[in-house]
C-alpha positions in Angstrom: 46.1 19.6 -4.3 44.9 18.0 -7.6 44.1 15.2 -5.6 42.2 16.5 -3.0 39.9 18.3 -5.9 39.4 14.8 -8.1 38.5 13.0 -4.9 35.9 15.9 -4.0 34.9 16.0 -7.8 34.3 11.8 -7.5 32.5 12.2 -4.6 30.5 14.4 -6.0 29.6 12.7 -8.7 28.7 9.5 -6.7 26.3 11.1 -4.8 24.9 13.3 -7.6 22.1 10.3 -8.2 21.3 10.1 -4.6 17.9 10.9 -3.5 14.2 10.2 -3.9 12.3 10.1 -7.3 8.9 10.7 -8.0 5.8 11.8 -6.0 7.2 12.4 -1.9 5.0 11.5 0.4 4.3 13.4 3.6 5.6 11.8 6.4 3.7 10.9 9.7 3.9 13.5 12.7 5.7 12.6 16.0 2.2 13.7 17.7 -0.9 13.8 17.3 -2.9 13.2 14.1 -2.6 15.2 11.1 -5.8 16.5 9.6 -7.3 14.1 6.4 -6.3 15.3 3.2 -9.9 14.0 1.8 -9.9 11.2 -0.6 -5.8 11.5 -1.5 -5.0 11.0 2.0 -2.7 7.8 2.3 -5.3 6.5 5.3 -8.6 7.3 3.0 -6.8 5.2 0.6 -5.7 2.2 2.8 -9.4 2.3 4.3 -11.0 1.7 1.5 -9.2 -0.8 0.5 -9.3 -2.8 3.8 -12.9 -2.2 3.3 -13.1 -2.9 0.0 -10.8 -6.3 0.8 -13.3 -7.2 3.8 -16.3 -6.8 1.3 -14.7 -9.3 -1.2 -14.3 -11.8 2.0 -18.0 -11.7 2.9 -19.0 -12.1 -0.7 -16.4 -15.1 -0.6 -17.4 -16.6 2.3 -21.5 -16.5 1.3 -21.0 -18.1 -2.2 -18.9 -20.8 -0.3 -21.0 -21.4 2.8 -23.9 -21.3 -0.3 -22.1 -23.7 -2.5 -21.5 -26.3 0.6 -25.1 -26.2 1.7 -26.1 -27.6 -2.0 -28.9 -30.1 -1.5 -27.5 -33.5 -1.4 -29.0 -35.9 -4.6 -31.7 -38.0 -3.7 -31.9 -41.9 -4.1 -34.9 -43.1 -6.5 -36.8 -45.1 -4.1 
């Protein structure tokens, strides 16, 4: 008997620190799409920054196609 209540009390207190911490995010539904939460929304969020990430790219790729397309020095003839 005092067994059986130490090995409940153990297991117990192994699974006492189980669990999530911190800010729990809503899962997604099995169907159809929930309504956005405005600008907390986890897809608000993850389209701005793809946006913000493609914007970055252009800018990249303009000072780089600008840089390559420097005029090429000139000979003293």
């Amino acid at each position: 008997m005092i067994r059986t209540v130490l090995a409940i009390a153990g297991l117990a207190l192994l699974t006492a620190g189980c669990g999530l911490r911190g800010d729990l995010e809503r899962p997604v539904p099995l169907w159809g799409n929930p309504p956005n939460e405005g600008p907390n929304d986890p897809r608000s969020i993850k389209a701005a920054e793809e946006e913000a990430a493609r914007k970055k790219a252009a800018e990249d790729a303009a000072k780089k196609a600008e840089s390559e397309q420097a005029p090429a020095p000139t000979s003293p003839n």
